[in-house]
C-alpha positions as CSV (number, residue, x, y, z in Angstrom):
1,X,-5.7,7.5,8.6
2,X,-8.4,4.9,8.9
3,X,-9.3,3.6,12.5
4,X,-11.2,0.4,13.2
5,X,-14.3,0.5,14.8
6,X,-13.6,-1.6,17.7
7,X,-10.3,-0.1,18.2
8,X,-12.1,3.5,18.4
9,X,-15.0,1.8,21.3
10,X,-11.8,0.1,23.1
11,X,-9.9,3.3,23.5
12,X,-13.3,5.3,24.3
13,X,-13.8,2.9,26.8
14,X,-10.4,2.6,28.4
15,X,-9.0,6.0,28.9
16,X,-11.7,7.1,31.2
17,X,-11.1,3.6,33.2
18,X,-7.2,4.5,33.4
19,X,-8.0,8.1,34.4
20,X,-10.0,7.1,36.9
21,X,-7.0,4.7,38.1
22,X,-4.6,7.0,38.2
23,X,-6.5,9.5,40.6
24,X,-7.3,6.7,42.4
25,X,-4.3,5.7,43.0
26,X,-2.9,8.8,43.4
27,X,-5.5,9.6,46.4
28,X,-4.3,6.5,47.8
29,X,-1.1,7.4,48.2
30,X,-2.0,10.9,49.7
31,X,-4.1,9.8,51.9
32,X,-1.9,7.5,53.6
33,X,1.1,9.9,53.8
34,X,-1.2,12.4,55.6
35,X,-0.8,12.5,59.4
36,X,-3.6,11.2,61.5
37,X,-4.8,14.4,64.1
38,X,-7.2,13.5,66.9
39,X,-10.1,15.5,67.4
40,X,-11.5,17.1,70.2
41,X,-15.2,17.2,68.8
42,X,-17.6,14.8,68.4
43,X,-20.4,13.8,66.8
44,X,-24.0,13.8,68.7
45,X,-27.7,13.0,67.3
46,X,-30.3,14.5,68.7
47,X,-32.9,12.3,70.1
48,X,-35.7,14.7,68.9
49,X,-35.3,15.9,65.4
50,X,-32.4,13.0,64.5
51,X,-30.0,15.9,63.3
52,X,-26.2,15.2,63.3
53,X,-23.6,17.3,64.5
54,X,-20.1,17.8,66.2
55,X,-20.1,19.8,69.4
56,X,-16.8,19.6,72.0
57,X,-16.2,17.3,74.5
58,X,-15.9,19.2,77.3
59,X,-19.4,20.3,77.0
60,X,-21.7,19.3,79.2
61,X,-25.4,19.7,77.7
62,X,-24.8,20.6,74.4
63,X,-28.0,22.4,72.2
64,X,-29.2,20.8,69.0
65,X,-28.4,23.8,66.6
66,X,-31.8,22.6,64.8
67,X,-34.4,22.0,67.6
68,X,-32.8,23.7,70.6
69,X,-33.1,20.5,72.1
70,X,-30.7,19.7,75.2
71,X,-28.5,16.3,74.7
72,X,-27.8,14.4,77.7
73,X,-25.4,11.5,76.8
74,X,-22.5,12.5,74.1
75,X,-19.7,10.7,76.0
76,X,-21.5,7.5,76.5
């Protein structure tokens, strides 16, 4: 069974593009039936070293797990 050229590039080309539809669309559609949950961390940069990262908000002076640095405003 002969196939054309272009017709072999066209399908080559499309099926990826409609693959990547699909799970696109179909992590769309999860995404917005999952529930929103609140958090009770959040995130804090050290002034020091720069580094990210989630500590509770019920603690006062949290350490920078990088630089031992103490972090002074996370709830500003």
């Amino acid at each position: 069974m002969p196939v054309n050229v272009t017709t072999f590039i066209g399908v080559c080309v499309m099926l990826p593009l409609v693959v990547l539809l699909g799970v696109w669309l179909y992590e769309e559609y999860w995404f917005r039936r999952r529930p929103f949950v609140p958090t009770t961390r959040v995130m804090v940069q050290c002034d020091i070293c720069l580094h990210h990262f989630f500590c509770e908000k019920d603690v006062r002076l949290p350490r920078c797990p990088q630089c031992g640095n103490l972090i002074r405003d996370t709830h500003a």
